[in-house]
HTML snippet that shows the backbone in 3Dmol.js (N, CA, C, O; Angstrom):
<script src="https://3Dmol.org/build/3Dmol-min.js"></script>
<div id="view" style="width:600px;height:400px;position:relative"></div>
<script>
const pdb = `
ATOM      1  N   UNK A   1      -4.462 -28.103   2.335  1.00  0.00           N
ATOM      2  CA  UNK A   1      -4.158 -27.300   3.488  1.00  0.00           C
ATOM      3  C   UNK A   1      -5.374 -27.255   4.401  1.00  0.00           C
ATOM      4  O   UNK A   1      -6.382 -26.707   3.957  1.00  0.00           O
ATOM      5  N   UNK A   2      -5.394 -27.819   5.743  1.00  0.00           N
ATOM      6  CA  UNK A   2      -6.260 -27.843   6.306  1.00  0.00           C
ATOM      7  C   UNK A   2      -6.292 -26.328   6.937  1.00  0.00           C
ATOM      8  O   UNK A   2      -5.283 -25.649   7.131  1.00  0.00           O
ATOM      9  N   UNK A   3      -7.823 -25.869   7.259  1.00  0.00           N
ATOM     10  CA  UNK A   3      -7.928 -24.882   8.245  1.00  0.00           C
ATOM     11  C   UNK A   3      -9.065 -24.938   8.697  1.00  0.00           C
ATOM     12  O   UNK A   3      -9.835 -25.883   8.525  1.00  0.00           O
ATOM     13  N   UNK A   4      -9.401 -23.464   9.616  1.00  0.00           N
ATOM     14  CA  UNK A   4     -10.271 -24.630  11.277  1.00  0.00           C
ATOM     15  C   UNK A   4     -11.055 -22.907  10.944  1.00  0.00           C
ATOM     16  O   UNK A   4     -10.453 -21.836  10.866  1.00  0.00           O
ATOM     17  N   UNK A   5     -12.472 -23.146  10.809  1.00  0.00           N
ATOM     18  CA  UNK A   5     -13.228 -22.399  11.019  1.00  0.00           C
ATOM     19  C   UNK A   5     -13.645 -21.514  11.790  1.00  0.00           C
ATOM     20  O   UNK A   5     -14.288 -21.981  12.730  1.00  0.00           O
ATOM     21  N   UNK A   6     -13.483 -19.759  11.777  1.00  0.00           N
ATOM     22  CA  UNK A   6     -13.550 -19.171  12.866  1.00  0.00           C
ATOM     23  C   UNK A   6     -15.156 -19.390  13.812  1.00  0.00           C
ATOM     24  O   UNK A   6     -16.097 -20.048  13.367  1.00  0.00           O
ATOM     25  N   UNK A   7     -15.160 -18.808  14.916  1.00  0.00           N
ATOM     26  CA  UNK A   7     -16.760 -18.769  15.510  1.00  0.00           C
ATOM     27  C   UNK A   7     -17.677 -17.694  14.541  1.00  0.00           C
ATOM     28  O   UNK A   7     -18.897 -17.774  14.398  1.00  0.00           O
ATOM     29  N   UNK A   8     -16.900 -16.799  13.992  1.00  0.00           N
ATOM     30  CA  UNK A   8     -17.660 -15.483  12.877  1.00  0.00           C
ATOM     31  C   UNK A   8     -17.607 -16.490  11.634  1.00  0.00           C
ATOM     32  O   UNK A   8     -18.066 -15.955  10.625  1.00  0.00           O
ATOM     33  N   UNK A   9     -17.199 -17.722  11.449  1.00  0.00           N
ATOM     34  CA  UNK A   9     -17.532 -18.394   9.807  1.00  0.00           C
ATOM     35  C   UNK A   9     -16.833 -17.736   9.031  1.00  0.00           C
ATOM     36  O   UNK A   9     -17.326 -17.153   8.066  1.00  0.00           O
ATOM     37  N   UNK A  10     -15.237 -17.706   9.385  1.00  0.00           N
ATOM     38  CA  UNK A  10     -14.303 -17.239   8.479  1.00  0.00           C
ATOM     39  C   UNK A  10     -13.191 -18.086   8.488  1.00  0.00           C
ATOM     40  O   UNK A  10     -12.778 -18.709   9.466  1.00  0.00           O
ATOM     41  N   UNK A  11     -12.851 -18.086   7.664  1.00  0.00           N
ATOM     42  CA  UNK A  11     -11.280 -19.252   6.901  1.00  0.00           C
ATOM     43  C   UNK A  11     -10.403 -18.041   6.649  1.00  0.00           C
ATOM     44  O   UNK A  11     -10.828 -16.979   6.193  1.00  0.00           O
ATOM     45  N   UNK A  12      -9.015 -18.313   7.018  1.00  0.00           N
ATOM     46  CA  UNK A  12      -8.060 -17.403   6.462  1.00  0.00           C
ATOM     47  C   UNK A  12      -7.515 -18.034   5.530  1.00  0.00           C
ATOM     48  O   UNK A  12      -7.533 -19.249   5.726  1.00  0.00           O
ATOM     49  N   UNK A  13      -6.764 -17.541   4.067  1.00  0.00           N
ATOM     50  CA  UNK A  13      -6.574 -17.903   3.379  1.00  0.00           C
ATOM     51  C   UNK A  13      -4.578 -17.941   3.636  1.00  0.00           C
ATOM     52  O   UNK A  13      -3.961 -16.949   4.024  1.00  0.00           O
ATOM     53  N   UNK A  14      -4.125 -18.853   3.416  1.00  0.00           N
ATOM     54  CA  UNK A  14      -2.823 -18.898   3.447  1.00  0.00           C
ATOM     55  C   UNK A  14      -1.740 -17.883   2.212  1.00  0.00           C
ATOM     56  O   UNK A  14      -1.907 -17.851   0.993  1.00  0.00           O
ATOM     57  N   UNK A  15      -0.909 -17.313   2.829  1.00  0.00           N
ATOM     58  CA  UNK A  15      -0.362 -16.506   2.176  1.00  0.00           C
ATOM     59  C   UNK A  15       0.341 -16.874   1.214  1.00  0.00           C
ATOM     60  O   UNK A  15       0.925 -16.003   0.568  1.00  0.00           O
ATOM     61  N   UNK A  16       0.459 -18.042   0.910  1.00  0.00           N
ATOM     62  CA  UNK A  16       1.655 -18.963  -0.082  1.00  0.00           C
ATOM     63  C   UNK A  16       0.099 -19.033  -1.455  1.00  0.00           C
ATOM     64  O   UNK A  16       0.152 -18.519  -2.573  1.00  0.00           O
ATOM     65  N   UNK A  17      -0.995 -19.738  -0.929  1.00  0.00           N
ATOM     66  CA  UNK A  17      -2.018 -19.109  -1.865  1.00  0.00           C
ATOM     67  C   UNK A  17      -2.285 -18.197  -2.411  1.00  0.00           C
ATOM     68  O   UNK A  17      -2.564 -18.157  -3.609  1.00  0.00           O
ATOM     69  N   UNK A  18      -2.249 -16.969  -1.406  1.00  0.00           N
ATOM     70  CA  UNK A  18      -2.552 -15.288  -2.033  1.00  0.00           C
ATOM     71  C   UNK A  18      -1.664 -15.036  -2.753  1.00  0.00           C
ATOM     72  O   UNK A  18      -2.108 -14.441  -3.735  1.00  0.00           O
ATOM     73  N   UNK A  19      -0.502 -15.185  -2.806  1.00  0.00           N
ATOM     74  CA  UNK A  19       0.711 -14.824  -3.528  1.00  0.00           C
ATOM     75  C   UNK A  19       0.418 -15.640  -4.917  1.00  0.00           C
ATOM     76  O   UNK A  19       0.576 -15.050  -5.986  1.00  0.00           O
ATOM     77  N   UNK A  20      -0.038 -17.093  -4.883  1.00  0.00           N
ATOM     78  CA  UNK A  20       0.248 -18.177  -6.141  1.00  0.00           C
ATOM     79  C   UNK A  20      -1.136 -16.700  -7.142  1.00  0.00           C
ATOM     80  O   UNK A  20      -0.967 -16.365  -8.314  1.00  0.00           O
ATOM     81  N   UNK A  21      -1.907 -16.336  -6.550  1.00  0.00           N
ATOM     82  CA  UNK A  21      -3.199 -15.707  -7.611  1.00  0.00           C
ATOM     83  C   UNK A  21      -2.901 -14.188  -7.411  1.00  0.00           C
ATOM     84  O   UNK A  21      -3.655 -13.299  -7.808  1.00  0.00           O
ATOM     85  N   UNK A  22      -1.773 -13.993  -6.783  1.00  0.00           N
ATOM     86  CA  UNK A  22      -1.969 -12.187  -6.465  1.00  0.00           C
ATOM     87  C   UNK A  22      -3.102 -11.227  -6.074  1.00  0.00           C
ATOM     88  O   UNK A  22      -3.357 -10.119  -6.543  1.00  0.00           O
ATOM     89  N   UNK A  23      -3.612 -11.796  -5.270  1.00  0.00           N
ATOM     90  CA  UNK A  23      -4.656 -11.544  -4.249  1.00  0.00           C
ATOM     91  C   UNK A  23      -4.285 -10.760  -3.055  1.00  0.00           C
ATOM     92  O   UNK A  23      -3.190 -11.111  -2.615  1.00  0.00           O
ATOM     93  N   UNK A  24      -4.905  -9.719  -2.329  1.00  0.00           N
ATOM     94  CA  UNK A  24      -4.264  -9.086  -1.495  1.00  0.00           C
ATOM     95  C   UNK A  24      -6.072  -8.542  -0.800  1.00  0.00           C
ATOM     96  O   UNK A  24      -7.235  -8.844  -1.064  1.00  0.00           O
ATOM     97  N   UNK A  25      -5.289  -7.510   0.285  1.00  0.00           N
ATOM     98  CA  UNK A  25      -6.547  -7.174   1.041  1.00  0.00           C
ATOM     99  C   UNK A  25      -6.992  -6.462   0.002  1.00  0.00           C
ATOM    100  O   UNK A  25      -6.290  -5.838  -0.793  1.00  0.00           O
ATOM    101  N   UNK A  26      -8.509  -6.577   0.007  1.00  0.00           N
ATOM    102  CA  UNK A  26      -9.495  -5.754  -0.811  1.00  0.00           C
ATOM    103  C   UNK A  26      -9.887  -6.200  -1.980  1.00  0.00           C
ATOM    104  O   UNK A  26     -10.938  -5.900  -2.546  1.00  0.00           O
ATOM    105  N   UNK A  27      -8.857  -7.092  -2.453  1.00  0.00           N
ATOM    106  CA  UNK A  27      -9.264  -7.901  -3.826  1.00  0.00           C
ATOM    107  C   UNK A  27     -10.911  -8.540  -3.438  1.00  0.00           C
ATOM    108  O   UNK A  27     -11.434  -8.751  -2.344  1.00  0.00           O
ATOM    109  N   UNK A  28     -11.422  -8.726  -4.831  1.00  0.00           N
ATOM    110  CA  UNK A  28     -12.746  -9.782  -4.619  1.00  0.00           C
ATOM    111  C   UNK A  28     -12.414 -10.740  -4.989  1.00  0.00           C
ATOM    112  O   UNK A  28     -11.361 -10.818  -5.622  1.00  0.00           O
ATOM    113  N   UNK A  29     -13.175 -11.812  -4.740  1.00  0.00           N
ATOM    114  CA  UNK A  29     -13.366 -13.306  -5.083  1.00  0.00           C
ATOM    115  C   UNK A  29     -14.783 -14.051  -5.179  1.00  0.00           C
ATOM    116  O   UNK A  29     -15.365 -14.356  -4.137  1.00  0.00           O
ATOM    117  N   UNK A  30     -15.300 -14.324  -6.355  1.00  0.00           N
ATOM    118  CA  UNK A  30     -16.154 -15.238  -6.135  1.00  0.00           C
ATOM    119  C   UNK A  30     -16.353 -16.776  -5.759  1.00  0.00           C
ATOM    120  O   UNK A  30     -15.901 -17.773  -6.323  1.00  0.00           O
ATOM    121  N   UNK A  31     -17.154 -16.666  -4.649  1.00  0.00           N
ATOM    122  CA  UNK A  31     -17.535 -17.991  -4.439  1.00  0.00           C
ATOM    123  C   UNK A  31     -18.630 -19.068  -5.010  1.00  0.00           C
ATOM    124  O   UNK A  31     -19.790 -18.656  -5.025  1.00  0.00           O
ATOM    125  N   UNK A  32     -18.454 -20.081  -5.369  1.00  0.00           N
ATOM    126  CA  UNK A  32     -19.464 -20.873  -5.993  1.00  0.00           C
ATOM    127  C   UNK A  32     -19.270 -22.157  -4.906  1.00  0.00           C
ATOM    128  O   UNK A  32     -18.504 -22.415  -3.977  1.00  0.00           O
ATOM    129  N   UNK A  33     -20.460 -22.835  -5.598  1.00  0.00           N
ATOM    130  CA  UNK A  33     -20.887 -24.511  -4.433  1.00  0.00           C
ATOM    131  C   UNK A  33     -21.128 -25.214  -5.454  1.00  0.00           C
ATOM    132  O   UNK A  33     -21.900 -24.976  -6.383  1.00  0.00           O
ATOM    133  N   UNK A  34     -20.346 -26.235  -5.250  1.00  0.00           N
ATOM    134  CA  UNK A  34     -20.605 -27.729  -6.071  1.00  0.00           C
ATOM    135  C   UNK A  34     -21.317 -28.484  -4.542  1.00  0.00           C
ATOM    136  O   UNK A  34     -21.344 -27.974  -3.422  1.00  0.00           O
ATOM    137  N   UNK A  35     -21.711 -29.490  -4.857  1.00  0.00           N
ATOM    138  CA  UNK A  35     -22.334 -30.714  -3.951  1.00  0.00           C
ATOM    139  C   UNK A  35     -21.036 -30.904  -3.103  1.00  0.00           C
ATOM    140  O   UNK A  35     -21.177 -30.926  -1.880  1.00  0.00           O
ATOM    141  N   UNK A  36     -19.823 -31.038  -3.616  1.00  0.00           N
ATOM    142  CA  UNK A  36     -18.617 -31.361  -2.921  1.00  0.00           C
ATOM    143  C   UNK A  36     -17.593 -30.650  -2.447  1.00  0.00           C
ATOM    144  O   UNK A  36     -16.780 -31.098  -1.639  1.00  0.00           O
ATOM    145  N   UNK A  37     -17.568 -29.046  -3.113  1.00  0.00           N
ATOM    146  CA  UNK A  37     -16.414 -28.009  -2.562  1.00  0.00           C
ATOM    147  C   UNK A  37     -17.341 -27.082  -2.557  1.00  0.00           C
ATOM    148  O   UNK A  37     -18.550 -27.020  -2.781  1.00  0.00           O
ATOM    149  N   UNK A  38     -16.285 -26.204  -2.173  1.00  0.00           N
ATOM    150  CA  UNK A  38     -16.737 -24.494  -2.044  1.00  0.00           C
ATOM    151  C   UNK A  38     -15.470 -23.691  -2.983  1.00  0.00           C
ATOM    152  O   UNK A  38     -14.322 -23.374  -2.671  1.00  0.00           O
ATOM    153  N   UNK A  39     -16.008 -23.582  -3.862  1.00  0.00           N
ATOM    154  CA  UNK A  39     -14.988 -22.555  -5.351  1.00  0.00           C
ATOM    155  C   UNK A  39     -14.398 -21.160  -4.878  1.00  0.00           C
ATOM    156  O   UNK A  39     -15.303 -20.412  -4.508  1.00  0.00           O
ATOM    157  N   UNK A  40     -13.463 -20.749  -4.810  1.00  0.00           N
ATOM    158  CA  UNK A  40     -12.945 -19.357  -4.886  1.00  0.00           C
ATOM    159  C   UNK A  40     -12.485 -19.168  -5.879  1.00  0.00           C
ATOM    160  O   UNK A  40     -11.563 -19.842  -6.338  1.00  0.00           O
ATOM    161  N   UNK A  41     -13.121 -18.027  -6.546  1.00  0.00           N
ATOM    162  CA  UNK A  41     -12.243 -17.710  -7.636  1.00  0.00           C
ATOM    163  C   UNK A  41     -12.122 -15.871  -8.080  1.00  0.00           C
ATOM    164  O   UNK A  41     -13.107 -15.238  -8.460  1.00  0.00           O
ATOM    165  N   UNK A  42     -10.955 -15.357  -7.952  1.00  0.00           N
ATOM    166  CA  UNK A  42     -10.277 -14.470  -8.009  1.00  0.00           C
ATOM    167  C   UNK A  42     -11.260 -13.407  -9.308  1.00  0.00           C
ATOM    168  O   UNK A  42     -11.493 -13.950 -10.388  1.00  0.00           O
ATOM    169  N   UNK A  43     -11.675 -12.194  -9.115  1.00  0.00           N
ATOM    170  CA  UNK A  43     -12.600 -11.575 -10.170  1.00  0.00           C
ATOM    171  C   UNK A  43     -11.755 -10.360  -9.623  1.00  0.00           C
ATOM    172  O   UNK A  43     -11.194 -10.072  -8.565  1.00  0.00           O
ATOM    173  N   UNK A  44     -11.974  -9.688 -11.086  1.00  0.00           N
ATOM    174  CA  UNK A  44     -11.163  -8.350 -11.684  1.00  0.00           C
ATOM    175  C   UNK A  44     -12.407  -7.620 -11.904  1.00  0.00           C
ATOM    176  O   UNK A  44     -13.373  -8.320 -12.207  1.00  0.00           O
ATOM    177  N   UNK A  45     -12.558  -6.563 -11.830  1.00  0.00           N
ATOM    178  CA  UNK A  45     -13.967  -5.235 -12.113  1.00  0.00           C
ATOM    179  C   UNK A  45     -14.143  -5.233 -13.596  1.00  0.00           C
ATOM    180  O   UNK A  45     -15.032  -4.580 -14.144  1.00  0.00           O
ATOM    181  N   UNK A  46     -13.203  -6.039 -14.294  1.00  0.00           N
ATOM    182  CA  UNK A  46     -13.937  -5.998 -15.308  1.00  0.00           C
ATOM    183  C   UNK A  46     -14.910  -7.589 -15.506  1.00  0.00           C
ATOM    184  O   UNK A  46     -15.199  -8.117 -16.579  1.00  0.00           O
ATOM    185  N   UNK A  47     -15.175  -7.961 -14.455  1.00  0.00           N
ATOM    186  CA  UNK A  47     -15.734  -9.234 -14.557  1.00  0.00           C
ATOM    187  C   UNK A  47     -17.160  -8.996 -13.882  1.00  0.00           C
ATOM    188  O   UNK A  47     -17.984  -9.905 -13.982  1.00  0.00           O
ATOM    189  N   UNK A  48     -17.498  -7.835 -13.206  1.00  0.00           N
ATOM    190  CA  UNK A  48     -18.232  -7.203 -12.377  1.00  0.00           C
ATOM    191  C   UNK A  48     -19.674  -7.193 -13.289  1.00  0.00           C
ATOM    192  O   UNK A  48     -19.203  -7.315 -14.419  1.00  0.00           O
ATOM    193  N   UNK A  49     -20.889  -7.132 -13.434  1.00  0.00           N
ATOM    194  CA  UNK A  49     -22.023  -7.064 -14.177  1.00  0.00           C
ATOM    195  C   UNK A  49     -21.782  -5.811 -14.838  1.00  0.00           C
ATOM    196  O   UNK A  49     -20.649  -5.367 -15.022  1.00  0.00           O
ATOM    197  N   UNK A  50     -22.674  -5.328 -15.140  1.00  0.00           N
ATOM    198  CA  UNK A  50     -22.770  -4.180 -16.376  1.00  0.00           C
ATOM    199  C   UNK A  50     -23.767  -3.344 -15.007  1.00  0.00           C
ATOM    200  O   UNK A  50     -23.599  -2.127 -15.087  1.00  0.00           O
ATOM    201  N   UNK A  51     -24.469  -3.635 -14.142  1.00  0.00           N
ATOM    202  CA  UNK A  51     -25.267  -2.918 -13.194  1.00  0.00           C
ATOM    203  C   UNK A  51     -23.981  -2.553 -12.433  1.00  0.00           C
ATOM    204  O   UNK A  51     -23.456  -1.440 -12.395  1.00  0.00           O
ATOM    205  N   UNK A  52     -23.606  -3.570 -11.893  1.00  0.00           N
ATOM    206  CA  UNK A  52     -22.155  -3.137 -10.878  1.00  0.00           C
ATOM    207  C   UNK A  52     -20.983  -2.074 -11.717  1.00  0.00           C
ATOM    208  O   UNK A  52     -20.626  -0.987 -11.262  1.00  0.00           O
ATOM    209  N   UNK A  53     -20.628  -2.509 -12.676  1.00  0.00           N
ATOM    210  CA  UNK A  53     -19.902  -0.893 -13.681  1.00  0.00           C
ATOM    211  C   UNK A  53     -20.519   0.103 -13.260  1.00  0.00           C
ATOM    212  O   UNK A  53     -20.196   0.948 -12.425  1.00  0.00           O
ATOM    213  N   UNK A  54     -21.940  -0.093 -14.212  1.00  0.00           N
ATOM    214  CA  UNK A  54     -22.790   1.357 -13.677  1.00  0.00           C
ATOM    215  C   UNK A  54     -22.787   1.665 -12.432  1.00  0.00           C
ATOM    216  O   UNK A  54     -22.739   2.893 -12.363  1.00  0.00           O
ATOM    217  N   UNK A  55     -22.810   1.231 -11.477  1.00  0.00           N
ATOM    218  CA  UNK A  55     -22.918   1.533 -10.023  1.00  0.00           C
ATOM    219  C   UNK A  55     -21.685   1.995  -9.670  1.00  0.00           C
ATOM    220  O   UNK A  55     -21.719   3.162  -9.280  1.00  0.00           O
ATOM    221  N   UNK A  56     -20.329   1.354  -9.671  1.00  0.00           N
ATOM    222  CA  UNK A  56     -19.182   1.692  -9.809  1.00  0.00           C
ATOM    223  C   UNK A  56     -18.660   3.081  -9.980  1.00  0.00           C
ATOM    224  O   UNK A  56     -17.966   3.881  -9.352  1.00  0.00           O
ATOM    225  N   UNK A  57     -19.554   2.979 -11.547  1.00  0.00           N
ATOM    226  CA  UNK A  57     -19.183   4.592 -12.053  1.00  0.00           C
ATOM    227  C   UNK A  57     -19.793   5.795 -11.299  1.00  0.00           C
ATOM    228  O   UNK A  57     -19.259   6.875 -11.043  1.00  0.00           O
ATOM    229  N   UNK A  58     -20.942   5.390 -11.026  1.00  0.00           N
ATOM    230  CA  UNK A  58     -21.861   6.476 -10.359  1.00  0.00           C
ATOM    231  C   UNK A  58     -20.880   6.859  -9.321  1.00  0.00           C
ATOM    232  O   UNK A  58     -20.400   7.973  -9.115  1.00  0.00           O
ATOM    233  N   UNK A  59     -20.637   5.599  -8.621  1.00  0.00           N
ATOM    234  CA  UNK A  59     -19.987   6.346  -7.242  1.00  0.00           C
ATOM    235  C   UNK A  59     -18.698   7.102  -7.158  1.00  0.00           C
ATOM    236  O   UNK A  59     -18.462   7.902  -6.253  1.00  0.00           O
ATOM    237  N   UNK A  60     -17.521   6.700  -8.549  1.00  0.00           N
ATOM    238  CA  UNK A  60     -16.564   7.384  -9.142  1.00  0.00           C
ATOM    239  C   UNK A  60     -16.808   9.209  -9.199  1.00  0.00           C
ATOM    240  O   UNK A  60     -16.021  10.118  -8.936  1.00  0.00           O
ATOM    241  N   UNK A  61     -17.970   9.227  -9.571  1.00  0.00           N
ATOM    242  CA  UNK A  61     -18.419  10.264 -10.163  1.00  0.00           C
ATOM    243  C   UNK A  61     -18.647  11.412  -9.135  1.00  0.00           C
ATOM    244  O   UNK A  61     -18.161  12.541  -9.051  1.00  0.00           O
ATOM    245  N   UNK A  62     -19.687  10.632  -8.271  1.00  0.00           N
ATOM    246  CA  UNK A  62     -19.626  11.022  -6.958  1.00  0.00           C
ATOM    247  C   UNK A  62     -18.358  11.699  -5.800  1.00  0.00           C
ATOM    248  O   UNK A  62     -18.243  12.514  -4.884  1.00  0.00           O
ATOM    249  N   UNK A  63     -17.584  10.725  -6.585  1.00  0.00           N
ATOM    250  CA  UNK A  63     -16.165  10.767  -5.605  1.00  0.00           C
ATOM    251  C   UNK A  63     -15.730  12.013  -6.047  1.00  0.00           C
ATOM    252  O   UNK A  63     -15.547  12.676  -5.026  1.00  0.00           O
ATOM    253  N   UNK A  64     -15.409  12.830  -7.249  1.00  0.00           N
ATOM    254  CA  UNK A  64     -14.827  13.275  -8.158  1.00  0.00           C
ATOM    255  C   UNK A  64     -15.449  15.037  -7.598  1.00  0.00           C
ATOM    256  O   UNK A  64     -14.846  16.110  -7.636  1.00  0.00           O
ATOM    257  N   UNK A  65     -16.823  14.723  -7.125  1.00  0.00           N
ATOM    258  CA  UNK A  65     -17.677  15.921  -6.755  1.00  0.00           C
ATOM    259  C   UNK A  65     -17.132  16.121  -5.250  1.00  0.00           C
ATOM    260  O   UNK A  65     -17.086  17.268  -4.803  1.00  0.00           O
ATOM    261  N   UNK A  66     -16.804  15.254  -4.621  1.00  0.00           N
ATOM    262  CA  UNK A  66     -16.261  15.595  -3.178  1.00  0.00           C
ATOM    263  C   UNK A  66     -15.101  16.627  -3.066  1.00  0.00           C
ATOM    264  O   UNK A  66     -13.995  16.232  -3.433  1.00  0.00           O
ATOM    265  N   UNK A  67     -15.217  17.891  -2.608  1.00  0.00           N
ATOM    266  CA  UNK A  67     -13.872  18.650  -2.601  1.00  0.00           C
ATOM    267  C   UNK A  67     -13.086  17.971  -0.902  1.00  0.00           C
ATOM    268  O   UNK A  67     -13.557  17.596   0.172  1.00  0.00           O
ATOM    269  N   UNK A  68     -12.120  18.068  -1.307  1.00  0.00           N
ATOM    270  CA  UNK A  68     -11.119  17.898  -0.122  1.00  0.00           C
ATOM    271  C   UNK A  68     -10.763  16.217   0.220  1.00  0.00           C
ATOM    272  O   UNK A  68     -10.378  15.737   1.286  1.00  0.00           O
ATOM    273  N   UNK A  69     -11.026  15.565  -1.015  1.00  0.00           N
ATOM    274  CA  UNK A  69     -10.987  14.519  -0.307  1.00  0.00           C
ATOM    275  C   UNK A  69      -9.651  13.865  -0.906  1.00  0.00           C
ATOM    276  O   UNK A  69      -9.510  13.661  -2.112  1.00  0.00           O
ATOM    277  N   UNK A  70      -8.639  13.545   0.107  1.00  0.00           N
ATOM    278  CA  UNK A  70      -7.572  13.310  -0.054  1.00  0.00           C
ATOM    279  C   UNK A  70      -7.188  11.653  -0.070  1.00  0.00           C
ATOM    280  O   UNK A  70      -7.093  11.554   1.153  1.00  0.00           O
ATOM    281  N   UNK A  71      -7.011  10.820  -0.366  1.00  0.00           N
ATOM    282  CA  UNK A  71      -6.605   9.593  -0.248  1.00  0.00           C
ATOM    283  C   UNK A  71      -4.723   9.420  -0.880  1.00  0.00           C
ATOM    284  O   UNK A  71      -4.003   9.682  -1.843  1.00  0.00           O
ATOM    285  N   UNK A  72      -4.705   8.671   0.759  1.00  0.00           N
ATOM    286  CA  UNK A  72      -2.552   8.600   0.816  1.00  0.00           C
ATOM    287  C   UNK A  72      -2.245   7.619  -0.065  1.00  0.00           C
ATOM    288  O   UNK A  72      -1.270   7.691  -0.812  1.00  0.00           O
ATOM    289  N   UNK A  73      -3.155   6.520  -0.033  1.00  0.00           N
ATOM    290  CA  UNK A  73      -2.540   5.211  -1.135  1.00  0.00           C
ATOM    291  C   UNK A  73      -3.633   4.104  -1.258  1.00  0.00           C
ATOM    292  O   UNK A  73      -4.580   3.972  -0.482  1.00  0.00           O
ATOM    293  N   UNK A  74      -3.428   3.516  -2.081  1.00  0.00           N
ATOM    294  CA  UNK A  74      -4.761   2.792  -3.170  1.00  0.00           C
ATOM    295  C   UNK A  74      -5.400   1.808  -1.426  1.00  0.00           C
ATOM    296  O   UNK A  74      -6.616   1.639  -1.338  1.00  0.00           O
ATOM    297  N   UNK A  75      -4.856   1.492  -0.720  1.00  0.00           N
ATOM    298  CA  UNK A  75      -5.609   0.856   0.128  1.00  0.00           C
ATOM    299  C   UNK A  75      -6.512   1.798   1.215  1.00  0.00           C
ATOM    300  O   UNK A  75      -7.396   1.256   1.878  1.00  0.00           O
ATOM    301  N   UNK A  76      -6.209   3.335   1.356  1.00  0.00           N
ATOM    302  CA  UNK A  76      -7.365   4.014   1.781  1.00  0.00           C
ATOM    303  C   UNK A  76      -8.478   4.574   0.793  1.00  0.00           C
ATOM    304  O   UNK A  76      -9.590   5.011   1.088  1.00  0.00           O
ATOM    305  N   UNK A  77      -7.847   4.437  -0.540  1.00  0.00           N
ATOM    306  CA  UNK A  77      -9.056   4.753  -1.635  1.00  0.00           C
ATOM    307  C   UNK A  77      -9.809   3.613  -1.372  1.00  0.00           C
ATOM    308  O   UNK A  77     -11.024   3.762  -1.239  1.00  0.00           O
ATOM    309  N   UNK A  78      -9.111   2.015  -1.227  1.00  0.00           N
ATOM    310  CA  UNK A  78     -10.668   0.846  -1.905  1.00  0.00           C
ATOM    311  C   UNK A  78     -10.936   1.097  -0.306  1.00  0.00           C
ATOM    312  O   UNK A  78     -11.720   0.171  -0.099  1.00  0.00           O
ATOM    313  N   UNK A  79     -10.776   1.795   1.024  1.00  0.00           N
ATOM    314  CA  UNK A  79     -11.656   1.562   1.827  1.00  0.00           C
ATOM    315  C   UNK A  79     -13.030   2.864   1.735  1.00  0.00           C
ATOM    316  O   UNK A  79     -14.025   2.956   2.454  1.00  0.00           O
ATOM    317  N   UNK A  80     -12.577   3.780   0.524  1.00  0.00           N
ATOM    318  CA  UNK A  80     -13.133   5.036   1.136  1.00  0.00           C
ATOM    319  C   UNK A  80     -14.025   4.420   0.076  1.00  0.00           C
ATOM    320  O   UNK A  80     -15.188   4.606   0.434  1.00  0.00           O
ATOM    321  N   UNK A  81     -13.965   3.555  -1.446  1.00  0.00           N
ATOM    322  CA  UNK A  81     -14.718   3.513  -2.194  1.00  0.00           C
ATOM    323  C   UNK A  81     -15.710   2.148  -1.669  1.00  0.00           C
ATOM    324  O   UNK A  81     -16.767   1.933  -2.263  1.00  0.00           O
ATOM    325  N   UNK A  82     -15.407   1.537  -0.874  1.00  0.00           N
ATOM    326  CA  UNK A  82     -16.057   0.476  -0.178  1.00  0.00           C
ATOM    327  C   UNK A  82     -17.138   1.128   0.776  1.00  0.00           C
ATOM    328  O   UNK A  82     -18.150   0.451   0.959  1.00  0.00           O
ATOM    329  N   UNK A  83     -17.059   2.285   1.371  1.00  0.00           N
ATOM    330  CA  UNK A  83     -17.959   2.503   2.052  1.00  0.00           C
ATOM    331  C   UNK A  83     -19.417   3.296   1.362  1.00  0.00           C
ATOM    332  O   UNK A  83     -20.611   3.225   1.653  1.00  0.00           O
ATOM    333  N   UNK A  84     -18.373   4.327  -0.045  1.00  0.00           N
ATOM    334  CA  UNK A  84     -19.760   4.209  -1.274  1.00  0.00           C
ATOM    335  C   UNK A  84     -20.329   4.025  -1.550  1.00  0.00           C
ATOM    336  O   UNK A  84     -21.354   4.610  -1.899  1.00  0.00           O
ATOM    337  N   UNK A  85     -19.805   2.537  -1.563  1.00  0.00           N
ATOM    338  CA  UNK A  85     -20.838   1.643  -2.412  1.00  0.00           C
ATOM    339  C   UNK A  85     -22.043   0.701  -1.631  1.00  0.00           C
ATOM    340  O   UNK A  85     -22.923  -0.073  -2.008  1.00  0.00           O
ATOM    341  N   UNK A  86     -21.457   1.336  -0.055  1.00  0.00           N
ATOM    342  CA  UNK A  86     -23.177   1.079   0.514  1.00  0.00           C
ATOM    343  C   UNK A  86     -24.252   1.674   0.489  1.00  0.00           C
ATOM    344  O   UNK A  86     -25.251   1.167   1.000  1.00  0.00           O
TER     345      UNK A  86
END
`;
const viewer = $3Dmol.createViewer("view");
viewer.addModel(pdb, "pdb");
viewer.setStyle({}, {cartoon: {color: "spectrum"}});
viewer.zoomTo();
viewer.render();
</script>
C-alpha cells in the first residue's frame, strides 16, 4: 500500500490495517529500523518497561487523589492520562 508523506512526517495508516491488528486512536506501537524497512509493531502496557509500569502507576495513583475528576469514556481517560504522563 503505497502512501505519500505528510510535510509534519506523518503516514496515515490505512483502516483495513488498523482493523487486521485492532489498533485504534491512542493505541501504541513500536517502531524499529532495519537497513531496509521501518517496523510497526502493535505493544500492549504490559509490554511497557518495568520504569514505564512504575511511572504508569504513579500517575494512576495520582489520578485516584484528584477529586472531581470525571471521565465520559475510555477515549477521554487515555487523553486525560496522556497528558500525566508529561
Amino acid at each position: 500500500m503505497l502512501r505519500k508523506i505528510t510535510r509534519a512526517g506523518q503516514v496515515s495508516v490505512p483502516r483495513k490495517v488498523l482493523a487486521q491488528f485492532t489498533l485504534k486512536e491512542g493505541d501504541y506501537v513500536d517502531i524499529d529500523c532495519t537497513p531496509l524497512a521501518i517496523v510497526l509493531k502493535p505493544v500492549t502496557l504490559s509490554e511497557f518497561s518495568e520504569r514505564d509500569s512504575d511511572l504508569f502507576a504513579a500517575k494512576l495513583a495520582k489520578l485516584e487523589k484528584e477529586k472531581g475528576t470525571v471521565l465520559s469514556d475510555s477515549s477521554s481517560a487515555r487523553r486525560h492520562l496522556k497528558k500525566l504522563m508529561k
